[in-house]
C-alpha positions in Angstrom: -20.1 -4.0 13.5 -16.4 -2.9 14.6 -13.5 -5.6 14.4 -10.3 -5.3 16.0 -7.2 -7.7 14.8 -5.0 -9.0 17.9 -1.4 -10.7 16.7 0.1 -12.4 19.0 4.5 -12.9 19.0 7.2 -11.2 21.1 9.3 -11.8 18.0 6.4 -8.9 16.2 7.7 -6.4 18.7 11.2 -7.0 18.8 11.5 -6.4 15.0 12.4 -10.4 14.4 9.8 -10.4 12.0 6.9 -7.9 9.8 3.5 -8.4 11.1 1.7 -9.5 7.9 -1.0 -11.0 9.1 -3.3 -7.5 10.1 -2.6 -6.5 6.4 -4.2 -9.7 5.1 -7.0 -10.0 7.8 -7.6 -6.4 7.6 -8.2 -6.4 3.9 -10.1 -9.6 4.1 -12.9 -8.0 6.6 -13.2 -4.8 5.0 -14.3 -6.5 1.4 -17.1 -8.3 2.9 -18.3 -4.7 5.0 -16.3 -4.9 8.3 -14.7 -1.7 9.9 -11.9 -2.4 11.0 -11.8 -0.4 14.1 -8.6 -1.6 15.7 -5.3 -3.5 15.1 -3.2 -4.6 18.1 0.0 -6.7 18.4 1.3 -8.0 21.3 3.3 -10.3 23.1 3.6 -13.8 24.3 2.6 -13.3 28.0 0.1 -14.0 29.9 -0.7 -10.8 31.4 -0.7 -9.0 28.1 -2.8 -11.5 26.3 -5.3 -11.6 29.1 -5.3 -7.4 28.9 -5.2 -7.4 25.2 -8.4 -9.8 24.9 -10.4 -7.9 27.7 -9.9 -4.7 26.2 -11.0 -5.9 22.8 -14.2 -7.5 24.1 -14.5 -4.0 25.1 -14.6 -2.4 22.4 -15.1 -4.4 19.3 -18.3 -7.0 18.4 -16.0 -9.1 16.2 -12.4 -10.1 17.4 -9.9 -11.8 15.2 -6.6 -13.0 16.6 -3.3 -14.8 15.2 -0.4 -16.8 16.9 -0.2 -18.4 20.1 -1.6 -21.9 19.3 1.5 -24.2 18.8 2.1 -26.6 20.9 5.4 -24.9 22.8 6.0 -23.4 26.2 5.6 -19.5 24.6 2.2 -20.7 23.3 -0.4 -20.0 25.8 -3.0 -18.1 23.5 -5.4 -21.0 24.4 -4.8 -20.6 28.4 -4.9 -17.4 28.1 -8.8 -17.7 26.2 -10.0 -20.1 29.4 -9.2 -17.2 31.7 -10.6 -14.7 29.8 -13.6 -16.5 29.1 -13.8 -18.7 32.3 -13.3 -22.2 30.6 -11.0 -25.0 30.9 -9.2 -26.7 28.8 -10.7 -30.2 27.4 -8.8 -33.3 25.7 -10.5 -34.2 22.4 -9.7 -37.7 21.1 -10.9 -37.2 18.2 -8.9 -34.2 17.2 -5.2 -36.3 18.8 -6.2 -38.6 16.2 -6.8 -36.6 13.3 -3.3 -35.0 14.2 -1.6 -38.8 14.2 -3.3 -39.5 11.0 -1.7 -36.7 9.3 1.7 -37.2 10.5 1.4 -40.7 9.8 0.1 -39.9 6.2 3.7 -38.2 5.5 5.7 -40.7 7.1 6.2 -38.9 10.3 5.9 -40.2 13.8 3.6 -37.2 15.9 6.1 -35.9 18.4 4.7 -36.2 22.0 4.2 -32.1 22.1 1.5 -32.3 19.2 -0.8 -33.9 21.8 -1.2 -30.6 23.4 -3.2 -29.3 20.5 -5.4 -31.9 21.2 -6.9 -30.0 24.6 -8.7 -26.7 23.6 -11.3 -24.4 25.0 -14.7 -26.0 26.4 -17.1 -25.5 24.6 -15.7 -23.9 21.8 -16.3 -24.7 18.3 -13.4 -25.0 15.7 -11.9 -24.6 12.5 -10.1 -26.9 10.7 -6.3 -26.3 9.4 -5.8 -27.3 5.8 -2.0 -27.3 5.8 -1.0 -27.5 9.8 -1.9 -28.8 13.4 -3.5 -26.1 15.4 -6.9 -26.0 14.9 -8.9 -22.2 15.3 -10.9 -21.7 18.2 -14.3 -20.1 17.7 -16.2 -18.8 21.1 -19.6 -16.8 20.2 -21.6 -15.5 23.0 -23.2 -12.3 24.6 -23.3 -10.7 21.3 -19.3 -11.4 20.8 -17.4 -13.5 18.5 -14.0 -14.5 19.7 -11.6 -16.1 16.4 -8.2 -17.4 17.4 -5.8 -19.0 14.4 -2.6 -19.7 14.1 0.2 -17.6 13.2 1.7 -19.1 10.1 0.5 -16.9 7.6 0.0 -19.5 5.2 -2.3 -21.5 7.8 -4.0 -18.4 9.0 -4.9 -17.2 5.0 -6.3 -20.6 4.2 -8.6 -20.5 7.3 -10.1 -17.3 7.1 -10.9 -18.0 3.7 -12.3 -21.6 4.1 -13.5 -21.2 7.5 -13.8 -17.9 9.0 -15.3 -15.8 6.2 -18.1 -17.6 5.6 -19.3 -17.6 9.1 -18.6 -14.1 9.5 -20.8 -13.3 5.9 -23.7 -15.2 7.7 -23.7 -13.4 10.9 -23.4 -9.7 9.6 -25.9 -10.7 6.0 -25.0 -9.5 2.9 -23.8 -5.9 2.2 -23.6 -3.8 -1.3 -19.8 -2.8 -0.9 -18.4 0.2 -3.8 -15.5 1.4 -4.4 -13.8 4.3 -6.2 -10.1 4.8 -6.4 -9.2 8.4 -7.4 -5.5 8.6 -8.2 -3.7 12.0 -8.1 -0.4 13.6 -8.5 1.4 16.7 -8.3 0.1 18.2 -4.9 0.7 16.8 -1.0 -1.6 15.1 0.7 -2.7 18.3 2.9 -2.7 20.4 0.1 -5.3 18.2 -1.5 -7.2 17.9 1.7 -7.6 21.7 2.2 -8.2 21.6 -1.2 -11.3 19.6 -1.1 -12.7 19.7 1.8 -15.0 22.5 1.3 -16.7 20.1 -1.1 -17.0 17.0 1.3 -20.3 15.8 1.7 -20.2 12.3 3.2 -23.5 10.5 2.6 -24.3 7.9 5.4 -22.0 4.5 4.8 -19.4 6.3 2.6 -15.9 6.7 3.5 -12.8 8.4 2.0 -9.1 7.6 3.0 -5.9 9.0 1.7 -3.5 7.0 0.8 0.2 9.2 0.2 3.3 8.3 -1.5 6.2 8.6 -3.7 3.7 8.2 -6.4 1.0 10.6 -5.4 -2.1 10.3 -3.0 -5.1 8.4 -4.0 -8.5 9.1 -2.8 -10.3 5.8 -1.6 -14.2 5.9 -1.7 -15.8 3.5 0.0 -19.6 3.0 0.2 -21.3 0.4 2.4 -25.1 -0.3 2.6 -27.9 -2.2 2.3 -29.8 -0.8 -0.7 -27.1 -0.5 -4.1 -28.6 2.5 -5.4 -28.5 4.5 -2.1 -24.6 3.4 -1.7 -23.8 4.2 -5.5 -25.7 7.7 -5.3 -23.3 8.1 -2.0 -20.4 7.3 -3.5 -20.7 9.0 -7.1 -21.7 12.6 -5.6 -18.6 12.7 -3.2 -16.4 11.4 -6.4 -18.2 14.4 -8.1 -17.2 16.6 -5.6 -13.5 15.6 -5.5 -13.6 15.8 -8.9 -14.7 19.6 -9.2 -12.6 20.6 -6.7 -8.9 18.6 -7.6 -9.7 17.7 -11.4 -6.3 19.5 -12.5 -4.9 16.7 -10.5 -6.3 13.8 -10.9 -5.0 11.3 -14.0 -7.0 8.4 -13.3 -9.9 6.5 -12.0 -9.0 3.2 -13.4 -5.9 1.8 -11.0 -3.9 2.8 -13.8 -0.5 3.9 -12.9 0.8 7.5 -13.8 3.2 6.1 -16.4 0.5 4.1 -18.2 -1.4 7.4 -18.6 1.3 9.3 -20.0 1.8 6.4 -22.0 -1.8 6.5 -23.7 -1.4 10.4 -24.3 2.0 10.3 -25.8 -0.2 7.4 -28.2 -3.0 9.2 -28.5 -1.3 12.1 -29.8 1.5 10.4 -32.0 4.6 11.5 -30.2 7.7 10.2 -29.0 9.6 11.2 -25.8 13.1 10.9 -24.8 14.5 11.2 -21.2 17.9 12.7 -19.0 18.5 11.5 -15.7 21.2 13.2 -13.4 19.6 12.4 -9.7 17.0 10.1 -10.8 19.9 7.7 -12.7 17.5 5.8 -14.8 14.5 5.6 -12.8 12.7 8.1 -15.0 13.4 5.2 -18.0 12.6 2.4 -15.8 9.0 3.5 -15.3 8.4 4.6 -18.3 9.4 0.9 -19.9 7.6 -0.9 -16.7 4.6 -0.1 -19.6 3.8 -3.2 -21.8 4.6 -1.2 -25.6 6.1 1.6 -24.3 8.5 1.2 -27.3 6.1 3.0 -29.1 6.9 5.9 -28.0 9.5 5.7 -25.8 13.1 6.3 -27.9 15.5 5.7 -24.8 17.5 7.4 -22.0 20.8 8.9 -20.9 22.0 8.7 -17.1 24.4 11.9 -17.8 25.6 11.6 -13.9 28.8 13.3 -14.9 29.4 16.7 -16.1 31.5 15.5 -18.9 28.7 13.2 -19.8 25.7 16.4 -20.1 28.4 18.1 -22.2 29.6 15.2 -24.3 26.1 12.7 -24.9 23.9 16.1 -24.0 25.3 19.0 -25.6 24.8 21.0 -22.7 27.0 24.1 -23.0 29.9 24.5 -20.5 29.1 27.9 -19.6 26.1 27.0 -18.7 27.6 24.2 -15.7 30.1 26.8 -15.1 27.2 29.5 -14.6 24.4 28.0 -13.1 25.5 24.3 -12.2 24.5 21.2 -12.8 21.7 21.6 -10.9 19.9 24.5 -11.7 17.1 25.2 -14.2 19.4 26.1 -16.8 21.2 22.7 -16.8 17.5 20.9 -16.7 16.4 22.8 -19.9 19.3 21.8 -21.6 19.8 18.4 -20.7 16.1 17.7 -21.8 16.4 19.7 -25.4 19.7 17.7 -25.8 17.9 14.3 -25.4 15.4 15.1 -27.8 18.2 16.0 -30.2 20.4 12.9 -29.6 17.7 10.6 -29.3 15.4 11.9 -32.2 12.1 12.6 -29.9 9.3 15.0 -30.1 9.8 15.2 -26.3 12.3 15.4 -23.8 12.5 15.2 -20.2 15.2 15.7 -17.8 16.1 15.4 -14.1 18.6 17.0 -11.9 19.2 17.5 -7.9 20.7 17.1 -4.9 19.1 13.6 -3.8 22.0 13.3 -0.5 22.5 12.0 1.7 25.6 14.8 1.1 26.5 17.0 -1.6 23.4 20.0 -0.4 24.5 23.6 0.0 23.2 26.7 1.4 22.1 27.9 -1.6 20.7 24.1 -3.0 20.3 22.0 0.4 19.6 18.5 0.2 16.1 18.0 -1.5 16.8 20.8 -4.6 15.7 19.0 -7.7 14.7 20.9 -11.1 12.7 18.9 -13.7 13.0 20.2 -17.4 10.5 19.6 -20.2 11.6 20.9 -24.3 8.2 19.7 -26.2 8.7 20.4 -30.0 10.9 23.4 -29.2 9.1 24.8 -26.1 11.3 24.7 -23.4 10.7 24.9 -19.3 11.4 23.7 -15.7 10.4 23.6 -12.5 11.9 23.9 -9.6 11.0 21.5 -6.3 12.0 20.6 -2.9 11.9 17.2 -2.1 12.4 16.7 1.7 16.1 15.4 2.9 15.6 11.6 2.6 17.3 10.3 -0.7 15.2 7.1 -2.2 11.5 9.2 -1.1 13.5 12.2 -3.3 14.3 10.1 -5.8 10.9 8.6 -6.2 9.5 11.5 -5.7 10.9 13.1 -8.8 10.0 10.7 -10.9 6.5 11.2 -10.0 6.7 14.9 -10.2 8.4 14.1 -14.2 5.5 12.1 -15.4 3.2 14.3 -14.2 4.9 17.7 -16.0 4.1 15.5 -19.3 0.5 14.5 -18.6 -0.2 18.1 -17.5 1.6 19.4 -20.9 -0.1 17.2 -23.1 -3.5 18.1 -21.7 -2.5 22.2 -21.5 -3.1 22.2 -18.1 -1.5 24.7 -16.7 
């Protein structure tokens, strides 16, 4: 069954506020097995509400929408359901009353306005609002099921899981849902596509997304079925594949983060790192530490930002600045062998670049950043280019760091 999500707010396409509600709704139909076909958000008139609702009936068996249901002038999400669905709107008593009640029950006299939540949809069932007034309007015929809720997120996430969800679990049955989350790092999103593709064999209910970032790209498997060992034999032989094809790349299966990894290895194997951040200015050191222990193998970090600083807290030669400068592979092997010296580590690991949004040249344009890596004496660094935005090449870097020192301490070349 395909769902589309419909919120509803002039003040979600003006920029006045983030539309949170799909990312909750979204994430609550897809763990009990509904595909999410479509999201829309739209405004607060008529026209485009009517429009929007038509076109989802369309194309969707299940439609879920948010907002519209105060009691104010700019909400008409209920008038806009009678015309959709041919119904008028009916006073219930019983709901004006439940409304007093609560008002009453905090000490509060009901403005006169509230009594327009009392008239909703005929014959439409509903679903009660733990923490607020407007109630959610349920309409199921002709094979459709029409959801309205309000739009206070906290309302609307209390209500799906109390109301709505357990409806919805009825009408589509129970569904074996698994999941594999393949993390990986050190190769772009099409890279890893091209990569792998070859290998894809997608068994009948499975899925795979890929989900980029500053971090890496993670492979989402997703099986749905009926039968659990049909979805699990579905889902393992496409992990298999991915993992023949992109192994080199992948550091975990676990929703562990890249840092935590490295962390384990640099246990595992008794060693101790140190770390030199020019363009990254600490964020190397902060990931690292974001790890619960990490003092155990983690000595500490120098933000050598300044030339004077790589010469004076580094050791890195002056010729070397003068040569080659400060960023430049040169400069990256030498800041990392001077924080394994200073700081007393087995490893070091250094960053340096042109992160912008000035400062890029012809020769290192905005994006240059070299990564250096001195493990027990053995010295190297790479050389990347990052794009022209400065937090994504910051991040980025990082990323690209870690992943240097997994690869190292697994010989992977």
């Amino acid at each position: 069954m395909i769902a589309e999500i419909i919120t509803i707010g002039d003040e979600l396409l003006n920029g006045s506020r983030v539309d949170t509600n799909s990312v909750f709704l979204a994430g609550r139909l897809d763990a009990i097995g509904l595909e999410v076909g479509f999201i829309t958000s739209t405004g607060d008139g008529m026209n485009t509400l009517v429009e929007a609702f038509h076109q989802a009936l369309r194309r969707a068996d299940i439609i879920v929408t948010t907002g519209g249901l105060g009691p104010t002038d700019d909400d008409i999400t209920k008038k806009a359901i009678c015309k959709v669905f041919k119904r008028n709107l009916i006073f219930h008593e019983n709901v004006l009353e439940e409304l007093q009640n609560r008002f009453a029950a905090r000490g509060l006299k009901m403005p006169a306005i509230n009594q327009n939540q009392a008239l909703l949809p005929q014959g439409a069932k509903f679903l009660a609002n733990a923490t607020g007034s407007a109630l959610g309007i349920v309409i199921d015929e002709q094979g459709k099921f029409f959801c309205a809720m309000p739009g206070v997120p906290s309302e609307m996430e209390l209500m799906v899981d109390r109301e709505l969800l357990p409806i919805l679990k009825t009408m589509i049955g129970p569904a074996v849902i698994i999941r594999r989350r393949i993390r990986t790092a050190g190769i772009m999103e099409s890279a890893l596509a091209e990569l792998i593709r070859p290998a894809l064999k997608l068994a009948d209910g499975v899925s795979l997304a890929y989900l980029p970032s500053v971090r890496g790209v993670d492979l989402c498997v997703k099986g749905v079925g009926a039968v659990a060992d049909e979805v699990r034999s579905g889902v393992e032989q496409l992990a298999d594949a991915i993992r023949d094809a992109a192994g080199r790349y992948i550091y975990t299966e676990d929703n562990r983060e890249l840092e935590e990894v490295v962390g384990a290895l640099l246990v595992e194997k008794n060693l101790t790192i140190a770390v030199a951040e020019s363009c990254t200015g600490g964020l190397v050191g902060g990931r690292i530490t974001s790890v619960p222990g990490a003092s155990r193998y983690f000595k500490g970090g120098i933000v050598a930002y300044a030339n004077e600083v790589k010469i004076d807290r580094l050791g890195v030669p002056a010729e070397i600045l003068e040569q080659h400068g400060a960023v430049s592979a040169e400069t990256a092997v030498a800041m990392a062998t001077g924080a394994a010296s200073a700081l007393g580590a087995d490893i070091g690991l250094s960053t340096t670049g042109v992160a912008g949004p000035t400062g890029g040249t012809e020769e290192k344009p905005i994006g240059t950043v070299f990564v250096g890596l001195s493990v027990s004496g053995q010295v190297s660094a790479m050389k990347f280019n990052l794009g022209v935005d400065r937090e994504p090449i910051r991040g980025r870097t990082v990323t690209i760091a870690l992943e240097m020192v997994r690869k190292n301490l697994l010989g992977i070349e």
